[in-house]
N, C-alpha and C positions, 0 to 999 in steps of 0.2 A: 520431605514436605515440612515447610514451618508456618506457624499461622501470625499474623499481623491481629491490630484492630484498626479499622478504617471507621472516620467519622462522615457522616452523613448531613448536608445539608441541602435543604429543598428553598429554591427561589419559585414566587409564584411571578405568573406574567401574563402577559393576556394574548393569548391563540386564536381568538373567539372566532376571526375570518375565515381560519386556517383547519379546524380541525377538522372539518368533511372529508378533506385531502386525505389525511393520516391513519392509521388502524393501530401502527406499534411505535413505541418511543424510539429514538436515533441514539446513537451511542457516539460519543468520540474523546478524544484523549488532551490533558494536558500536564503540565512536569510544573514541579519546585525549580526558580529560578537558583536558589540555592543548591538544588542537588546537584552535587557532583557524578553520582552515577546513573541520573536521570532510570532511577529504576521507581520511586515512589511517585505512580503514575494517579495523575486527580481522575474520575471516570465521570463523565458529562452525561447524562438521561436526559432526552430533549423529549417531554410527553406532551406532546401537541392536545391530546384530546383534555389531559386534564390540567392544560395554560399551569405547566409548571418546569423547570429544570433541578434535576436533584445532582448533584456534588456528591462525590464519595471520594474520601484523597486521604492517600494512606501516608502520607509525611509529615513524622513524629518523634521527638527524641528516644521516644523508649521504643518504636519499628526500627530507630537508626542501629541501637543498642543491639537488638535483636538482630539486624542484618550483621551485624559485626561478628558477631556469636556463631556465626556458619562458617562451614569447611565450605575451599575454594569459594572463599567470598565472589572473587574473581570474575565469575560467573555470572554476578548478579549484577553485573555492570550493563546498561542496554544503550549496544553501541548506535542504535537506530529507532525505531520506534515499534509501538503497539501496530498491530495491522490487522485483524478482525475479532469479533466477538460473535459466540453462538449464544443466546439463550437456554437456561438452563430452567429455572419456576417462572412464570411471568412473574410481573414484580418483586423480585427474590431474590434471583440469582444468575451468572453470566458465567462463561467463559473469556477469557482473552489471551491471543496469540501474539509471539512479538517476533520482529523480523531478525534472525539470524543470532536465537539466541537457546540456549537448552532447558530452559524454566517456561510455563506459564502459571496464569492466575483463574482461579476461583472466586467468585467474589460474591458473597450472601448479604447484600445491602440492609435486609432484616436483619439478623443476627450481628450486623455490624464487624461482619471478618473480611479477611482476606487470607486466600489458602495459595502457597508459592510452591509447585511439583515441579517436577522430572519426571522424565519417562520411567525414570527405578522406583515411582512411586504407582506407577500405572502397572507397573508388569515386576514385581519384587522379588519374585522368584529366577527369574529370568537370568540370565548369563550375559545376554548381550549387552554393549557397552556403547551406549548411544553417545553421537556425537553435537548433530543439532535435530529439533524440529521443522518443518518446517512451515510458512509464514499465515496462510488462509485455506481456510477450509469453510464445509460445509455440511449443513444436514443430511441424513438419507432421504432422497426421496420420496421414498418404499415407508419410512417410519420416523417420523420425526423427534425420538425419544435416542436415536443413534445419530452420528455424525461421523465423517469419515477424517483420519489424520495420518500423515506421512513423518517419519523421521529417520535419517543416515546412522551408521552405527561406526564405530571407529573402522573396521575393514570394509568401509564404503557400501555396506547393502545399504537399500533403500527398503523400508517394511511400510507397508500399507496395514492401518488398523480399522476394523467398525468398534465403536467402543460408545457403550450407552451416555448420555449424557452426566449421570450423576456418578458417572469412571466407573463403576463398579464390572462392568460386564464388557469385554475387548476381544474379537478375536483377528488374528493375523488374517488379512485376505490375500495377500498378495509381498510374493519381497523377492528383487530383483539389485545385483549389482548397479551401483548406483555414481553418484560424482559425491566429492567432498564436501560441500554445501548441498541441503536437500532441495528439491522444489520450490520455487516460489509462491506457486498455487499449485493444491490438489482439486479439483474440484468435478465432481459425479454426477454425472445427467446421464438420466435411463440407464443402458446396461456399457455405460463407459467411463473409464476417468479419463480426463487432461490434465497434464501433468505440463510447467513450466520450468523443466529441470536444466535448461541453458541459460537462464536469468544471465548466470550469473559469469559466463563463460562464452561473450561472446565474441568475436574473430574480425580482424580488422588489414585493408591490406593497406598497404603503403605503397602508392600507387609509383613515386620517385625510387624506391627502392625494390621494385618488383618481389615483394614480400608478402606473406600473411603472419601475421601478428597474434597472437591472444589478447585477452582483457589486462589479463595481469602483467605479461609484456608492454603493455601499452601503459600501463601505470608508471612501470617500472623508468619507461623511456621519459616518462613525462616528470619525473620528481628528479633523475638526473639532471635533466635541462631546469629546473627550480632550482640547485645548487649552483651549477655554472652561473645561472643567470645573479645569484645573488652573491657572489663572489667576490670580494674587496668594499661592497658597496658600505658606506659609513653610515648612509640613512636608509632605513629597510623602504622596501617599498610598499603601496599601499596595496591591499587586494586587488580590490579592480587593475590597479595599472598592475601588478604581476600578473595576474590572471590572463590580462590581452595582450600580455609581452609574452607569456609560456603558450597561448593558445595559438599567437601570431606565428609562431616559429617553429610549434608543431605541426602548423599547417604548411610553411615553406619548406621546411625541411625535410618532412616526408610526404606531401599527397592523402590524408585517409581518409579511405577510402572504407564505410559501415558494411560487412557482408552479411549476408541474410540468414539469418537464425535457426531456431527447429523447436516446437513442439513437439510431446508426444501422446498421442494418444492408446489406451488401453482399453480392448476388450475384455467387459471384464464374463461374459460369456466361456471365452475363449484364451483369455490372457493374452491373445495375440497384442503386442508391442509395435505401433508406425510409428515413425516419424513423419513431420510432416513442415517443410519448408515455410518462413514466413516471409515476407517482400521486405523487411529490417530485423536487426539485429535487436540483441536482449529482449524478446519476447515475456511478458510479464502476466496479465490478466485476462482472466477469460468470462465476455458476457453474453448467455446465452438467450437464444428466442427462439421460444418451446413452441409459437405456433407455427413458424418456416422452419422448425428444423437444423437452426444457422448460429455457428460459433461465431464470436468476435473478438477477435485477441489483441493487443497491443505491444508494437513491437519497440520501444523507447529512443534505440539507437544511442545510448549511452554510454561512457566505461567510467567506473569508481576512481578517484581520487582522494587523499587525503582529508582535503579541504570540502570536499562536495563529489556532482559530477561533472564531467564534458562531453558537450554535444557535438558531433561534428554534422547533424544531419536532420533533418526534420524526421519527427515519428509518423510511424505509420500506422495504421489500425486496418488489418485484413479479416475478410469474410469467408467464410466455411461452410459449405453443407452438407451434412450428413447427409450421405447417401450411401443402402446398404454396407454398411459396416466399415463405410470408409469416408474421409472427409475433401472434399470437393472445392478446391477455390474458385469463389464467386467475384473477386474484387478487391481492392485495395485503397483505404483514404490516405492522403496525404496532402497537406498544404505547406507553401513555400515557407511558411512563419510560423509553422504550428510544430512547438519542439517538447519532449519527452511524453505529454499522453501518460500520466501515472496512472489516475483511474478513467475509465471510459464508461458510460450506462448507456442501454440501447430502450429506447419506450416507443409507445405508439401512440396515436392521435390521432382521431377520427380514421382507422383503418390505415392511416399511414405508418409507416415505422423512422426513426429515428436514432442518431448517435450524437448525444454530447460529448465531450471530455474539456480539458481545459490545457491551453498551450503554456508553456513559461512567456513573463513569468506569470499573466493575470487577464489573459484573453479567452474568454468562451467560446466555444467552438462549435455549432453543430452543424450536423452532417445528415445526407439523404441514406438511409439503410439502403436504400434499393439499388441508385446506382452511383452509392461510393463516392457522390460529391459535394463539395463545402455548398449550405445554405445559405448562414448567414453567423457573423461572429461578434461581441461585444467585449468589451473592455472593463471589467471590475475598477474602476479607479479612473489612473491615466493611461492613457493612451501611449505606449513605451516602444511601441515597435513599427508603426506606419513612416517614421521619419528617420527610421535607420539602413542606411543604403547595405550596413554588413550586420546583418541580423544576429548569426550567428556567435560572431566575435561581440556583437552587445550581450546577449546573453549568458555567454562564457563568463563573462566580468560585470557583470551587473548585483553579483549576490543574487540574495534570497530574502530581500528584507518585505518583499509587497509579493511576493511567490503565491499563489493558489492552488493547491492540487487537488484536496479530495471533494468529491462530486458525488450526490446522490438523488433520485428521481422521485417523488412522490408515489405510493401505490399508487394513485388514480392517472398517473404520467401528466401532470398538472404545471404542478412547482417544481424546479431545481432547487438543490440544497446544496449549499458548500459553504465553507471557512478559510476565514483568512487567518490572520496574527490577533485581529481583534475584535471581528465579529461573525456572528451567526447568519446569512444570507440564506431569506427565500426570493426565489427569482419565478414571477410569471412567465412559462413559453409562449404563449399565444399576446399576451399582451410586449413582449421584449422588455422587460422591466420589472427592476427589482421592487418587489412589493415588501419586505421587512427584513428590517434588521434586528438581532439582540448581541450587547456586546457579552465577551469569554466573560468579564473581569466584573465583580464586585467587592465592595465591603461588606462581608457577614454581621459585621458585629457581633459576632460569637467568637469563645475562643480566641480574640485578636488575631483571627484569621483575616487576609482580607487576599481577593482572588487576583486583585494586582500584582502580587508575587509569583503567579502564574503564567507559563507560555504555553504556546498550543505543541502538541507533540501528535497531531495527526497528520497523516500520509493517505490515511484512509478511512472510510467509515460507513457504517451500515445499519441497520436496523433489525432492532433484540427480535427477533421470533424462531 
């Protein structure tokens, strides 16, 4: 463990319409356009009830110093992003998780620190030689002062922990051989965990080649063909057009064809282990409704790349019900334009139930709970995808510059909440329309900080409680 100093600044603003809606501040992420290992992350407080946003951002010559100063620096490079945060004091203190990395943070906005662990800082004594964490987690049910956390060890166990909030108190609940990357979500409702441990391993056929593929097979084929394609060329090409020239010819050349995933879920009664099939491939988050009883997972239909991802398929978001000790598929969303589904929230409204998420790269999307079908959908911006006859190949090669992904619901299931690249979105559901905006970026005038040297580094986000 090493400790940082983080400075703290507070913008006021005015909520005043808004704060009925809200009970806990929202939390999300953003990075130094400067940093290179995108590890000195700004930490964003959006406290609706008291029309304020506070800044905590730990990038600083004498933290750079200090990162320098650590064994396997290496380490501390975040090849991806922050991805949730638990509450640890109200107004005080947090936890934060980052995806596919072996460090997280502590962060006591009082005291103006920041604490950087390992799992050898959690368990010191210990033998085992962990490899990653993994990415979101959640509180105990049963006691809100514990939360539950998963991480792989070099011989591949996967260890389930409860471990009190303020670290001090952790005991193993469960540890089972595992895969090389941990879970993408662990997450614990009543006497069960779900666990997303194919994230990241999902299987693809090649429908000209009567083949099944892996992820990383599929990577592998796709940066070949990015060689050959660039090959004698004297002027590089530009993204988009590589992107539709490699997507075009992964698509001729082999057929693929997304094959359906697996969840698993855990008794933890019993410890019994199912799997459980999803309607798409890379299955990712899971949102539950405690009053039906009913899981909702998202299955992305993605494979990793270099540069980003590739879609070959529209995402899907399938429905589950617990029923005695086993999970039950009710249904499955999908629409022809609606592609990756990073986060998904399910709310109700006047006894209805509902699903938003958001399609690449800036289309809202909601959906009927009940029988699995598209409502109605809105456009953040422009409108990018109604005039394209090949969806998918725009997509592939369009970037990421107007992209929207993380999505969150008001307690009272009122307003939608999401971010772009440069501003804060509330969106009224019952009126269809965005009712406020606040941009990321200011001038402090403090410190010669100014927040324009800021980019968003959220994928996701949720609320401190």
């Amino acid at each position: 463990m090493f400790e940082l100093d983080v400075k703290v600044i507070t913008r006021e603003l005015s909520f005043e319409n808004f704060k009925s809606h809200f009970t806990k501040p929202l939390i999300y992420y953003m990075v130094n356009k400067n940093d290179d290992m995108s590890f000195f992350i700004t930490y964003v407080l959006v406290d609706f009830n008291n029309n304020k946003m506070t800044y905590i951002y730990s990038y600083s010559n004498s933290n750079k110093r200090i990162l320098d100063m650590q064994d396997e620096i290496e380490r501390y490079h975040m090849s991806k992003c922050p991805h949730n945060s638990i509450q640890v004091k109200e107004n005080e203190s947090f936890l934060t998780f980052n995806e596919d990395e072996k460090f997280f943070t502590f962060i006591n906005y009082v005291e103006k620190k920041m604490y950087v662990c390992t799992m050898k800082d959690l368990i010191p004594e210990s033998e085992i030689k962990f490899e990653k964490i993994s990415h979101t987690f959640y509180k105990d049910d049963t006691d809100a002062s514990y939360f539950y956390l998963s991480a792989v060890d070099t011989e591949q166990i996967l260890h389930i922990y409860r471990i009190s909030l303020d670290l001090k108190d952790i005991t193993e609940v469960n540890s089972f051989e595992g895969k090389p990357i941990p879970p993408h979500v662990l997450r614990n409702h009543k006497d069960y965990f779900f666990l997303s441990d194919e994230f990241r391993y999902s299987q693809f056929e090649l429908t000209k080649k009567n083949k099944i593929v892996t992820q990383d097979e599929l990577s592998r084929m796709y940066f070949k063909l990015s060689i050959k394609l660039n090959v004698g060329r004297e002027v590089p090409m530009s993204f988009r057009e590589e992107r539709a020239a490699l997507y075009q010819e992964m698509r001729r050349k082999y057929g693929i064809k997304c094959m359906q995933g697996r969840i698993m879920m855990i008794n933890r009664k019993t410890n019994e282990q199912t799997y459980y099939n999803t309607t798409g491939g890379s299955p990712a988050h899971f949102e539950i409704d405690s009053q039906q009883n009913c899981v909702y997972t998202s299955a992305h239909n993605f494979f990793g790349v270099k540069d980003g991802v590739i879609y070959f398929e529209p995402a899907i978001i399938d429905k589950f019900e617990i029923v005695e000790d086993k999970l039950v598929h009710k249904g499955a969303f999908s629409y022809e334009k609606g592609y990756r589904y990073t986060s998904h929230k399910i709310f109700s409204v006047d006894g209805k139930t509902y699903i938003c998420t958001f399609g690449q790269p800036n289309r809202l999307i909601f959906a009927d709970a009940d029988t699995m079908e598209l409502l109605f959908y809105e456009d953040i911006g422009e409108d990018e995808l109604s005039s394209q006859d090949d969806v998918s190949l725009y997509i592939n090669s369009c970037g990421n510059n107007t992209e929207i992904i993380a999505i969150e619901v008001s307690p009272d299931n009122r307003l939608i909440v999401f971010v772009d690249g440069t501003y804060l979105y509330l969106y009224d559901f019952e009126k269809r329309q965005i009712c406020k905006k606040v941009s990321h970026g200011f001038d402090t005038g403090k410190d010669g900080i100014n927040m324009e040297d800021f980019k968003i580094r959220t994928v996701h986000f949720n609320y401190l409680s």
